[in-house]
C-alpha positions in Angstrom: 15.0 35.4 38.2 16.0 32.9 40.7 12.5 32.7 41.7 11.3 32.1 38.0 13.2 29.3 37.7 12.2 27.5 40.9 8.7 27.9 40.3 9.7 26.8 36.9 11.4 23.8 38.3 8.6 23.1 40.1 5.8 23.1 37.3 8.2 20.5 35.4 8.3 18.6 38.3 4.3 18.5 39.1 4.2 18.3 35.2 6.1 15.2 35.0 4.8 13.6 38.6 0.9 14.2 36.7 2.2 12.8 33.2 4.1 9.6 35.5 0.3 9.7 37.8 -1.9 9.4 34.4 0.3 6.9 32.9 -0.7 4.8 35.6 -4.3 5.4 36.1 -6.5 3.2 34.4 -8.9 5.5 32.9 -6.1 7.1 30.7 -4.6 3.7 29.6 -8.9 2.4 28.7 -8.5 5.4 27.2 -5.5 5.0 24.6 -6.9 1.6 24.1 -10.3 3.2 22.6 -8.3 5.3 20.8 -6.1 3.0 18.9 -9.1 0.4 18.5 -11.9 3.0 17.6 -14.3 1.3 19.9 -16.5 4.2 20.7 -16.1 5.4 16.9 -17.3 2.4 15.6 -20.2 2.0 18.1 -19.0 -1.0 20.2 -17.9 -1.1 24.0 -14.9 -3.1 25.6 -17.3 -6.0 26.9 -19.0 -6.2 23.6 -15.9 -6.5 22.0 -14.9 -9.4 24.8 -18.4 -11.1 24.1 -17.9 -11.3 20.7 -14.2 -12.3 20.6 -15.3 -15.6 23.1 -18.5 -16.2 21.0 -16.1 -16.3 17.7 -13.5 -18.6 19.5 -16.4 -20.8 21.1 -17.8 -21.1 17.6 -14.3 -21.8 16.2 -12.4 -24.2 19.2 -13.7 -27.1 16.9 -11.0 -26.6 15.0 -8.4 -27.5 17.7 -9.8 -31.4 17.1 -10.7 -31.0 13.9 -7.8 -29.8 11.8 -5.5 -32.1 14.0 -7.5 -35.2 12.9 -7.5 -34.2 9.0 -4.1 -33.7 9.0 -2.6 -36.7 10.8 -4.5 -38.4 7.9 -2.0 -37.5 5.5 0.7 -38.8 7.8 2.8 -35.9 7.9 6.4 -36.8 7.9 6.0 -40.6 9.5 7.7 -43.5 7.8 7.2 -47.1 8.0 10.2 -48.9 10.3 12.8 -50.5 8.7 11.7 -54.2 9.2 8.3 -52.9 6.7 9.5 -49.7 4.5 9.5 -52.2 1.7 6.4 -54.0 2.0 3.4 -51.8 -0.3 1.0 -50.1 1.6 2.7 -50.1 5.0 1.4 -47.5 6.0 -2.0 -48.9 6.4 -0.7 -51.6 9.1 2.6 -51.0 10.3 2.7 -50.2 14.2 5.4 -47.8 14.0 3.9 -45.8 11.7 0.6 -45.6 13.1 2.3 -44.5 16.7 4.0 -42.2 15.0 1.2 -40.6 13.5 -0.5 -40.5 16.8 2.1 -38.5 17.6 2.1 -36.2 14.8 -2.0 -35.6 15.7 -1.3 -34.7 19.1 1.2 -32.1 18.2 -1.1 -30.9 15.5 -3.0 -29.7 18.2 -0.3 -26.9 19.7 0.3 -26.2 16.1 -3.2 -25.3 15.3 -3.4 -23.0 18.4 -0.3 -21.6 17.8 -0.9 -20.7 14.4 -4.5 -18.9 15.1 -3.1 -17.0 18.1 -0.5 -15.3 15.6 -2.5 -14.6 13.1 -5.6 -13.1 15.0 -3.6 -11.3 17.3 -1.9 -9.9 13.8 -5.3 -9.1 12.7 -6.4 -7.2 15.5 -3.6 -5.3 16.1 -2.5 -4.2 12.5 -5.9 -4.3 10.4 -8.2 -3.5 13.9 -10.6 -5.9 12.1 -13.2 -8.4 14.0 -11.4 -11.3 11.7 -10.5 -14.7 13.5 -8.0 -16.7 11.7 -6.4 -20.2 11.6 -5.8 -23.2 9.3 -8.8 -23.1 7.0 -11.4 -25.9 6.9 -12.2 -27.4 3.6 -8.3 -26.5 2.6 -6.9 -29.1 5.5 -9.0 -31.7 3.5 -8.1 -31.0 -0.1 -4.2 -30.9 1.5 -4.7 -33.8 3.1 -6.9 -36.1 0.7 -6.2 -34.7 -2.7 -2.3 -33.1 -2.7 -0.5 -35.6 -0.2 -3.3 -38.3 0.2 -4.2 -40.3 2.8 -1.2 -41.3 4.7 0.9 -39.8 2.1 -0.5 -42.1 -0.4 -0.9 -38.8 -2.9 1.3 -37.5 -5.7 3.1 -35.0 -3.4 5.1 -35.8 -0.5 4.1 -33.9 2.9 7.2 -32.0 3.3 6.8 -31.0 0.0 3.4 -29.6 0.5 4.6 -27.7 2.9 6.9 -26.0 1.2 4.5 -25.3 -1.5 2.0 -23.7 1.2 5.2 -21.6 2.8 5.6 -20.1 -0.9 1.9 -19.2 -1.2 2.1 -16.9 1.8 5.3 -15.5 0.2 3.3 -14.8 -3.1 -0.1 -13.8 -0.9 2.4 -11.0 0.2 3.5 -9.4 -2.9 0.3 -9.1 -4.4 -0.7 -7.6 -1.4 2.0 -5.1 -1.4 1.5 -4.4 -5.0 -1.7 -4.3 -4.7 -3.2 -6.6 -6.9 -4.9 -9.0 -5.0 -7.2 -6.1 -3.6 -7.5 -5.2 -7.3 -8.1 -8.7 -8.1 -10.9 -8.5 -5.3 -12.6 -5.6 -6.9 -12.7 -6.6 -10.4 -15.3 -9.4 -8.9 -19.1 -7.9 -9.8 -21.0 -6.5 -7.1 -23.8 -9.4 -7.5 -21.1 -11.8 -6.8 -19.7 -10.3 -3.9 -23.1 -9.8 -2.1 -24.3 -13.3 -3.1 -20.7 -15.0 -1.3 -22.2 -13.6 1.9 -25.5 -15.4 1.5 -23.4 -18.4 0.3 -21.8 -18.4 3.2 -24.3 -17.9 5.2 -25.8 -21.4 3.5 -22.9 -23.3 3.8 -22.4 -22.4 7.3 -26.1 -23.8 8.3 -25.0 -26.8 5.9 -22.6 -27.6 8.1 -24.1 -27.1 11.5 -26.9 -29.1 9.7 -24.6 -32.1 9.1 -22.9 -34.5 11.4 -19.2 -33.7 11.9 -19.5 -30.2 12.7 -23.0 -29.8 13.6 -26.6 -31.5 14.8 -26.7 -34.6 12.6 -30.0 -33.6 11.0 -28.9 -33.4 7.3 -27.2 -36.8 6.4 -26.6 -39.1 3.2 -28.6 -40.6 0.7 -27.9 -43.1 -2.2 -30.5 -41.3 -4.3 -30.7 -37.7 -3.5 -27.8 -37.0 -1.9 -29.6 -35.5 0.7 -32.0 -36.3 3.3 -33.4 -36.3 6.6 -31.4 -38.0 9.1 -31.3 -37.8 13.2 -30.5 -41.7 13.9 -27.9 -42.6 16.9 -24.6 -44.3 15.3 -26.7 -47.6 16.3 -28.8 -47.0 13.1 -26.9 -45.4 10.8 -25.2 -47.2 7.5 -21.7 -45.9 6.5 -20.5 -45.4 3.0 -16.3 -46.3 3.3 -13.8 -44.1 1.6 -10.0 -45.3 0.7 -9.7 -43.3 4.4 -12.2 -45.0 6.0 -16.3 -43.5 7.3 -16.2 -40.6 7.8 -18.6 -38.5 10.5 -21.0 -37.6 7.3 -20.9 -40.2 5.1 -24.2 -42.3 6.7 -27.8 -42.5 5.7 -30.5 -43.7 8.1 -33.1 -44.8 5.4 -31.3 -48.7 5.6 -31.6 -49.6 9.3 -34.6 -46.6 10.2 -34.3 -44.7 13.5 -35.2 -41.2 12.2 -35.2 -38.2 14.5 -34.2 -40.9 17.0 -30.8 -39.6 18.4 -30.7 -37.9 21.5 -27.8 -35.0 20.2 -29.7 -34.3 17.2 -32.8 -33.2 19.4 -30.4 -31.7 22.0 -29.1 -29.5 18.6 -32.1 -28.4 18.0 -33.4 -27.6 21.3 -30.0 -25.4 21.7 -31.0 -23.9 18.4 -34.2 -23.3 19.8 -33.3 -21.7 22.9 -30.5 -19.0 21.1 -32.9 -18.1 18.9 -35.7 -17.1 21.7 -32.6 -15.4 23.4 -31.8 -13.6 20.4 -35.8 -12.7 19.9 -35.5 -11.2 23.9 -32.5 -9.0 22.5 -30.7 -11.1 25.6 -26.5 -10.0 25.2 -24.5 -13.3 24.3 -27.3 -15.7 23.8 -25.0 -17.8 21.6 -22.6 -18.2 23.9 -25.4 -19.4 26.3 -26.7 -22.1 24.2 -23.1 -23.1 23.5 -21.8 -23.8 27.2 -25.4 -25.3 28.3 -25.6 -27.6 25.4 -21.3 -28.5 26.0 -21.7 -28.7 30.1 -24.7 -31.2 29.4 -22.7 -33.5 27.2 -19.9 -33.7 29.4 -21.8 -36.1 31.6 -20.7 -39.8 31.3 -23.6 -42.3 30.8 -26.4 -40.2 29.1 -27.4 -40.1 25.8 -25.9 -36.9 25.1 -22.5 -37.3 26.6 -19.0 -36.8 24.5 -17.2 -39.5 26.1 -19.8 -42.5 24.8 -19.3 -44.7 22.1 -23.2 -45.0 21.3 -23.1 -41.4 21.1 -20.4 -40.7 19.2 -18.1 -43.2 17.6 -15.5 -41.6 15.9 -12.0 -41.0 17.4 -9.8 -43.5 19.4 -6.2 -44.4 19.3 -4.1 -45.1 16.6 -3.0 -48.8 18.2 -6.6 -49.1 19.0 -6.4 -49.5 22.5 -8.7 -47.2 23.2 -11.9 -46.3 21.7 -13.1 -43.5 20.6 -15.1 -42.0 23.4 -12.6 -43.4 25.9 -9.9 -41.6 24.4 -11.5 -38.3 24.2 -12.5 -39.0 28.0 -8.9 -39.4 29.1 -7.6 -36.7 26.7 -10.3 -34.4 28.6 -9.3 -35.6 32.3 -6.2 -34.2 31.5 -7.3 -31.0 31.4 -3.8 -29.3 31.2 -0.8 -30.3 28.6 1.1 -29.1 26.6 2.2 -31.0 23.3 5.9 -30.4 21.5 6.3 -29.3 18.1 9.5 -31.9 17.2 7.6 -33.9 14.4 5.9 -31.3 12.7 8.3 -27.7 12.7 10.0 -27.1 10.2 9.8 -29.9 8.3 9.9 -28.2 4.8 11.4 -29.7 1.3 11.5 -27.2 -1.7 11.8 -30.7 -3.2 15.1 -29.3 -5.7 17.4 -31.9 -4.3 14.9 -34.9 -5.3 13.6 -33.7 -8.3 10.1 -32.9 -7.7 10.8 -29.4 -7.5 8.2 -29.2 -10.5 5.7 -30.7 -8.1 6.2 -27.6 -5.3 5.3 -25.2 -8.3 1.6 -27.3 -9.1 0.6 -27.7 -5.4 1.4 -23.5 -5.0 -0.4 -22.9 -8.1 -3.4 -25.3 -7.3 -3.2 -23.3 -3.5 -3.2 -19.8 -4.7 -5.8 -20.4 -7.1 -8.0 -22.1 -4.0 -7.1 -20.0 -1.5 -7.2 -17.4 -3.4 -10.5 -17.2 -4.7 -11.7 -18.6 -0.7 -10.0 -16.0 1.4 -11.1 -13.3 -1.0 -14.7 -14.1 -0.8 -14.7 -14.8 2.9 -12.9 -11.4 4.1 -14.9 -9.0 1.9 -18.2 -11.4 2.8 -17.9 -11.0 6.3 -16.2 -7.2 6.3 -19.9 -6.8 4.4 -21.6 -8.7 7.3 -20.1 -5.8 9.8 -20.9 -3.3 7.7 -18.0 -1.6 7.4 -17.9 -1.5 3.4 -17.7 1.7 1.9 -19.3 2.3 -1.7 -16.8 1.7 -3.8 -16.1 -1.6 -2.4 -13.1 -0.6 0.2 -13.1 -1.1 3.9 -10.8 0.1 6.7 -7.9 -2.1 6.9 -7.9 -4.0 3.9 -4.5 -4.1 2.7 -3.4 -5.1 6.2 -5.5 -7.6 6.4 -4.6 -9.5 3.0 -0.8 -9.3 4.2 -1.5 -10.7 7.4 -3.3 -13.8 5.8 0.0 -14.0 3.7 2.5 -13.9 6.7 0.1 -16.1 8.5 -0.2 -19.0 5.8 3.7 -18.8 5.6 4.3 -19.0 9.7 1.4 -22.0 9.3 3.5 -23.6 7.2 6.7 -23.4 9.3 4.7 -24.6 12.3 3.1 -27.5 10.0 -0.2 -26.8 9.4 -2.3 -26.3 5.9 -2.9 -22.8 4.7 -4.1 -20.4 7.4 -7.4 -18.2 6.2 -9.9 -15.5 7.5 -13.0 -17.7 9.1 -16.3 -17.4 8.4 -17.4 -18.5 11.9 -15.6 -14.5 12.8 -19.8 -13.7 11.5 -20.5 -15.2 15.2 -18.4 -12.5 17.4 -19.7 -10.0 14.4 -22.9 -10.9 15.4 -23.0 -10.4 18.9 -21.3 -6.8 17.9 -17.7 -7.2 17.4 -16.6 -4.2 15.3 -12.7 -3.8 16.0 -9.6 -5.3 16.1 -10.4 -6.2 19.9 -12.1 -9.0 18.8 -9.5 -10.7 17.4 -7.6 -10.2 19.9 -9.5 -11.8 22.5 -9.8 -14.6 20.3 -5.6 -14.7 20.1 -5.8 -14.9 23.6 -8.1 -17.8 23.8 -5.9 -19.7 21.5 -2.7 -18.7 23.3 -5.1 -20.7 26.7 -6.1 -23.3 24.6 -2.3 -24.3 23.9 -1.6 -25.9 27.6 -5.9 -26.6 27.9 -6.1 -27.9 24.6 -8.2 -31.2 26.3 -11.1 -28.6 27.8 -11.3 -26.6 24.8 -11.4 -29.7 22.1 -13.8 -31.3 24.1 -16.9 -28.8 22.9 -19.1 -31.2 21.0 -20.3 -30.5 17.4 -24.1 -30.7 18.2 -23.2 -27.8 20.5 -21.1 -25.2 18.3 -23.7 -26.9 14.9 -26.9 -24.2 16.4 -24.5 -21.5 16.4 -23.8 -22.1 12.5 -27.2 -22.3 11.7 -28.3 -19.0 13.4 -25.3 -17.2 11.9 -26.5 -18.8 8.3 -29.3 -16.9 9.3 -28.5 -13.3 9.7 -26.1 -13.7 6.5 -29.3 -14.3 4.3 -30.2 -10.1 5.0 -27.5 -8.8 2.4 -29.0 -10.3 -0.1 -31.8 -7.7 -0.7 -28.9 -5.9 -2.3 -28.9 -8.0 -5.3 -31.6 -6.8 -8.0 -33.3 -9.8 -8.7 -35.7 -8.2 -11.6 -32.4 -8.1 -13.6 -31.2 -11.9 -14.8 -27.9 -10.1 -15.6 -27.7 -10.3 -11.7 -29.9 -12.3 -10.4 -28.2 -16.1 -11.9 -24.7 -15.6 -11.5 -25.3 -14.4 -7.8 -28.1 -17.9 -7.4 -25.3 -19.9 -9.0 -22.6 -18.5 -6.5 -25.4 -19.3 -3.9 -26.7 -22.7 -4.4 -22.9 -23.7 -5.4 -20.7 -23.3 -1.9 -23.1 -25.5 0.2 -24.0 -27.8 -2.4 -19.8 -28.3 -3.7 -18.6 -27.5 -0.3 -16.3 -25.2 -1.2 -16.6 -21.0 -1.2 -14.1 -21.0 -4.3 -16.4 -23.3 -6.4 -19.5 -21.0 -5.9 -17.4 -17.7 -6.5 -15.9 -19.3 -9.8 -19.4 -20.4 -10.9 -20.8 -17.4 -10.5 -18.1 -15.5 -12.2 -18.2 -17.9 -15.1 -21.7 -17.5 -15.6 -21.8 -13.7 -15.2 -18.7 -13.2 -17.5 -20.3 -15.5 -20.5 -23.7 -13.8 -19.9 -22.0 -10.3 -20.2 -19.5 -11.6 -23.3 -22.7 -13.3 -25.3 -25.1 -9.9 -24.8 -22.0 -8.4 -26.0 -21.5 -10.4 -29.0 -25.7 -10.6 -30.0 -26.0 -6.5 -29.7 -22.9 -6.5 -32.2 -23.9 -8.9 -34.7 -28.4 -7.8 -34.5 -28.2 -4.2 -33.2 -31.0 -3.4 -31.0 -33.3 -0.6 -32.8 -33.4 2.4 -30.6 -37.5 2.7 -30.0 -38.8 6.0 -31.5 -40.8 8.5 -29.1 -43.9 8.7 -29.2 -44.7 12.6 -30.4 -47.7 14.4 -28.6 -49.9 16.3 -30.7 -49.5 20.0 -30.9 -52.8 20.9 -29.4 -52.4 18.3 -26.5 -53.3 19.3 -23.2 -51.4 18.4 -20.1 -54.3 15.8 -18.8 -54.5 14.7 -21.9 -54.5 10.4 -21.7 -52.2 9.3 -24.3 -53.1 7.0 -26.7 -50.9 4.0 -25.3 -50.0 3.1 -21.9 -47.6 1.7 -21.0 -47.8 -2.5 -20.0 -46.5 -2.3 -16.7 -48.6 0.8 -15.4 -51.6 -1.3 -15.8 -53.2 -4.5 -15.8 -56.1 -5.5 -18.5 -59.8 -6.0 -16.7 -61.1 -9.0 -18.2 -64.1 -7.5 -19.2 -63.5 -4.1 -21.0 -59.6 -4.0 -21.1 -59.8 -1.0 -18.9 -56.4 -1.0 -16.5 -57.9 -2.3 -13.2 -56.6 0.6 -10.9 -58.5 3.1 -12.9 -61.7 1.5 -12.4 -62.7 2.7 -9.0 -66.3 0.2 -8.5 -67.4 -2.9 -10.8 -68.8 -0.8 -14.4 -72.0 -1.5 -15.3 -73.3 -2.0 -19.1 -75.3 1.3 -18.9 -75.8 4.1 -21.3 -76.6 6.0 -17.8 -74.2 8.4 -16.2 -72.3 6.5 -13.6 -73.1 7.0 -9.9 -70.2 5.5 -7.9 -70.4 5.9 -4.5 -67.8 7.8 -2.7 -66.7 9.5 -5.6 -67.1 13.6 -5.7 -70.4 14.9 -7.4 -69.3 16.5 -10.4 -67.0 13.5 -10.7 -70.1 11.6 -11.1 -72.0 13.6 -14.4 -69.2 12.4 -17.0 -71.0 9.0 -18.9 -68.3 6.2 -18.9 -67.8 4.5 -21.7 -66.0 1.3 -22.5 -62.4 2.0 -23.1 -60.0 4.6 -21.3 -61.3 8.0 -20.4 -61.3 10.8 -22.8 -59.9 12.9 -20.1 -57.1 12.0 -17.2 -54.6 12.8 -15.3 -51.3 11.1 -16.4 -49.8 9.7 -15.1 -52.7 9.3 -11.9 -51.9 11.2 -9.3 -51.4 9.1 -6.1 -52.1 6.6 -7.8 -56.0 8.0 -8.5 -57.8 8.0 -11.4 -59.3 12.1 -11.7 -61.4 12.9 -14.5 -61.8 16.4 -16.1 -59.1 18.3 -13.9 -56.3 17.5 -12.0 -57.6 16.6 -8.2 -56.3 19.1 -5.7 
């Protein structure tokens, strides 16, 4: 007995000493990690999942700049200095307002980061879904331009919008957890929900094709809208706004230098060169092109370079002291900082105590039905893209990842950004084979960095992240031999979803016109088969004493095409007919195939339908 229980004693102890040994090897803790992310299950690796989560943030680290500068344009929660707060339109000249909207752009940069690290990492590690998140582009502007206006010169104050934001997360949440926003995403017809990704897939490579986030070879025109552009800042001819030019808003047809700018051709060159890599099956070739094109316009004095103002003139400080490329120079030098959060946490008014409370509840209705519509396409679009879309329209992780666009959107708005939303750059690290949570994760990570190097990472120009957005446009266009284009039913709502999100700039316009258009196609067919019946079409009968090769007496249109000489379908007539009352002699064609005169018209006997799509007279052809 004594013996029993020392040796077992001692198999606890080597027991526990191997459990404490394998917590600590590396293999076993790869190994939980596989398991909880279904890498191996879902056919990816842990570098694959590493590649794609950099390619998705090198793709997305625009946004770091990007959504800073938007915002500061509505002012956030600056106000004119005393000396000025009563003089109209102050905000347009007043120096302590403009410094401390400089302010507010600068800390608009941790807040962006911030925000996307919490809500990828969120993503990954509750919905284990290849998702990058963070304030969403095309909803910054409408919060900045349309709901506060620029430098708060719109019907709702900032704080205020921000409140109403914080509530949409709140309600993003409830329908998640009772289910009806993923209802809500199902109702939406197939054809419409394989056509967003395509329409995504075109407004992407609208946007790499333009000038603020892309090449520069798609710019304005007085007459079509449209046109070919390429020309240096030199050349081009701005159109102003109430906020000033903006970085599309040129044309070159005034002052001419087409196809003349140095970062246009340096775009396409980089487009170029991914899309050999990517023709070579060569792992990460968009994050290639990206970091060659970025470390080449990061040299002063070229043609190319970021920190020029002949290259790029947008940007510079709000006291103009410095201009624009000199600013982004000396923001870049930096290298590491880290900005505060003091002007822009926090800062919410539910707008009860001045009595625009009624104007929190139309900004959160006018967000919900936006965002809605925009986050709904864009998930199930690019959960499509990876392929992870079961038949009826479900895909692992769904539910989580609705609620974590909800919390997100509502810990955006605490921070003091515009709603956060599911990106449809996340098709890049999708691309290059991201399939799990990891993905996102890695991109949380590279937001969490980008927080104290925020001056490296918002230094990547657009002409260099612009390629990647066109090649991703690309390989979205592939789902969309899953709409059946024979049937109109189909086929014009999904072209009207389509031609609608690059054309109004907005994925909620093309999924609203395509749902319009599909529900009054569906509601009119209704109404016409009610009020003029469609007569059911009577069957033809055989005759009694019809044999099985029988050729009936009509054929149906489709199974044949009229031969413009003796109406004869055209695949049954196997050589040119001749006007002869002599037996046939086609060559090729079995010998007692050949004793049966022909006659003008159909054969008496056939096979039909042909088998193989070959005409056999007399008997079936074994």
């Amino acid at each position: 007995l004594e013996r029993g229980k020392s040796l077992l004693g001692k198999f606890i102890v080597d027991h526990h000493r191997k459990d404490s040994l394998a917590s600590q090897d590396p293999k076993v803790k790869m190994e939980y990690v596989d398991k909880y992310f279904k890498i191996k299950e879902r056919g990816s690796t842990f570098f694959t999942e590493f590649r794609a989560g950099t390619a998705t943030f090198m793709t997305m680290c625009y946004i770091l700049a990007v959504n800073s500068r938007l915002l500061a344009d509505s002012g956030g929660p600056c106000e004119c200095g005393e000396a000025l707060k009563d003089v109209p339109d102050c905000v347009f000249f007043d120096p302590e307002y403009l410094g401390c909207v400089e302010i507010f752009r600068r800390q608009l940069v941790t807040v962006t980061a911030l925000s996307a690290f919490i809500a990828c990492f969120l993503m990954g590690i509750t919905a284990n879904l290849p998702f990058a998140l963070a304030p969403g582009m095309g909803l910054n502007a409408y919060f900045t331009y349309d709901v506060v206006g620029f430098h708060g010169t719109g019907r709702i104050k900032w704080k205020i919008a921000m409140a109403a934001v914080f509530l949409e997360g709140i309600v993003f949440i409830i329908l998640t957890l009772t289910g009806l926003r993923i209802r809500f995403a199902k109702a939406i017809p197939n054809c419409i929900k394989v056509a967003t990704t395509g329409g995504i897939g075109f407004f992407l490579a609208h946007l790499g094709l333009q000038t603020a986030e892309g090449i520069g070879l798609v710019v304005t025109d007085v007459a079509t809208g449209l046109t070919l552009g390429g020309c240096s800042p030199a050349y081009r001819t701005y159109a102003s706004y109430d906020g000033g030019p903006t970085a599309d808003s040129y044309t070159c047809d005034v002052l001419g230098g087409r196809m003349q700018s140095a970062t246009t051709w340096l775009g396409i060159a980089t487009l170029w060169f991914i899309a050999v890599l990517l023709k070579r099956d060569v792992p990460g070739a968009i994050i290639i092109g990206i970091v060659i094109a970025t470390g080449i316009s990061w040299f002063k004095g070229t043609y190319v370079s970021y920190f020029e103002d002949y290259v790029y003139d947008f940007g510079g400080s709000a006291d103009g002291a410095m201009s624009g490329g000199e600013y982004r120079y000396e923001y870049f030098k930096q290298v590491v900082r880290v900005e505060p959060m003091s002007a822009t946490a926090f800062q919410m008014d539910f707008g009860f105590d001045s009595g625009q409370g009624g104007e929190v509840f139309v900004a959160l209705f006018t967000f919900l039905y936006v965002d809605l519509l925009d986050t709904t396409g864009t998930l199930f679009a690019m959960a499509k893209f990876a392929k992870i879309v079961d038949e009826e329209g479900n895909f692992e992780g769904d539910r989580a990842a609705f609620l974590v666009d909800g919390v997100a959107t509502s810990i955006g708005a605490c921070l003091g950004t515009s709603p956060v939303t599911t990106y449809i750059e996340s098709s890049t690290g999708i691309a290059e084979g991201g399939r799990t949570g990891l993905t996102a994760i890695v991109v949380s990570l590279y937001f969490l960095i980008s927080i104290f190097f925020a001056p490296l990472l918002a230094s990547v120009p657009p002409w260099a992240t612009g390629p990647a957005l066109i090649i991703i446009g690309a390989m979205m266009m592939r789902r969309l031999v899953d709409i059946n284009w024979d049937d109109f039913g189909e086929a014009i709502p999904a072209f009207i979803t389509i031609a609608l999100m690059p054309l109004t700039y907005s994925i909620a316009y093309g999924i609203l016109g395509g749902l319009f258009t599909w529900s009054f196609m569906q509601i009119a067919d209704f109404l016409i088969d009610k009020c003029f019946p469609r007569k059911p079409e009577e069957a033809a009968e055989p005759p009694a004493d019809a044999k099985p090769t029988d050729m009936p007496t009509e054929m149906p249109a489709y199974m044949y095409q009229q031969s413009p000489s003796f109406g004869m379908p055209m695949q049954m007539q196997p050589m040119p007919m001749q006007m002869s009352s002599a037996p046939m002699q086609p060559m090729g064609m079995p010998m007692e195939m050949q004793q049966m005169p022909m006659q003008m018209g159909y054969p008496q006997q056939m096979m039909y339908p042909p088998s193989n799509g070959q005409v056999v007279y007399g008997q079936p052809m074994v």
